[in-house]
N, C-alpha and C positions, 0 to 999 in steps of 0.2 A: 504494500500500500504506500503508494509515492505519499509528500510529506503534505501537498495542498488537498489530499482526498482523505487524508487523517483528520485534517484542519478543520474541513467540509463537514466530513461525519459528529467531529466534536460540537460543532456549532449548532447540526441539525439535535446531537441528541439534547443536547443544554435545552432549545428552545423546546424538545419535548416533553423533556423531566421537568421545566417550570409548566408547562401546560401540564403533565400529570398533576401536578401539588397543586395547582389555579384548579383541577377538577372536583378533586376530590377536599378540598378546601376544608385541612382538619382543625384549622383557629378561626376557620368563618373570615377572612379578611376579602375574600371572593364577591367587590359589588359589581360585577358587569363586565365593564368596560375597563379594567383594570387588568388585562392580563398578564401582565410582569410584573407583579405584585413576588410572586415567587422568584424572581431573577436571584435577587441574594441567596436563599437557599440553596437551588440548582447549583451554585457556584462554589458553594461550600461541600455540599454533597458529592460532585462528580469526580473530584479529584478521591475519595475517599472510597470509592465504588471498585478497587481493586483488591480490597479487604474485605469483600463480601461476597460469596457465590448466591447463597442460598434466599431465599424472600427476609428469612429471617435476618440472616446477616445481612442484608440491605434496609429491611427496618429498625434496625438497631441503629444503624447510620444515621437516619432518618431522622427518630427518635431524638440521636442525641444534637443534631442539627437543630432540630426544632427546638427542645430545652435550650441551645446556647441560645437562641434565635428570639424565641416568645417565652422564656420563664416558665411562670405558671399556667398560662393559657395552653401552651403547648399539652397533647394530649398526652396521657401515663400510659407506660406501658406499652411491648413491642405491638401487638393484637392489633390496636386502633392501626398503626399503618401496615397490616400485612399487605391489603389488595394493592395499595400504590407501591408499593415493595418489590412485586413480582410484574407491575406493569413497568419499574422501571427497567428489573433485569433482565426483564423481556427488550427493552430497546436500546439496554447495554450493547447485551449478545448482537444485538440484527443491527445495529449503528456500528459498533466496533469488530463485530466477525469475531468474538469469543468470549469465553466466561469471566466474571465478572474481577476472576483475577483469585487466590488462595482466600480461603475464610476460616 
């Protein structure tokens, strides 16, 4: 994978995994028209996304993204983000062409 089609897949999955987090919107901060609301997130999450294979290990990520992120608003517990978990390592895999990296 030449270096501007790495570039390409990073940028497409960034702006996927903030639209995953804008969907499933687990602090409620989702009013509309805001959809980069999540951009900080994504941005923190993605580099970290090589430490997690499993949904699990990607909402643990997540998890603790969200604590650094929203405190106490941020939801408890891995559960609350399993499904955005596995839709993110689902567009890990198919943006980058493999797993999410050891967990």
């Amino acid at each position: 994978m030449s270096c501007s089609n790495l570039s390409r897949d990073y940028r497409e999955l960034f702006a996927e995994v903030s639209a995953i987090l804008f969907r499933h919107d687990l602090v409620g901060i989702n009013f509309g028209g805001n959809t980069d609301e999540y951009d900080p997130e994504a941005g923190t999450i993605l580099p970290r996304l090589r430490q997690g294979t499993t949904a699990e290990g990607v909402a643990e990520i997540v998890r603790e993204e969200f604590v650094r992120w929203f405190g106490r608003e941020a939801p408890e517990g891995t559960e609350s983000y399993l499904a955005l978990a596995e839709e993110i390592r689902v567009a890990y895999e198919r943006r980058l062409g493999g797993p999410a990296g050891p967990g």
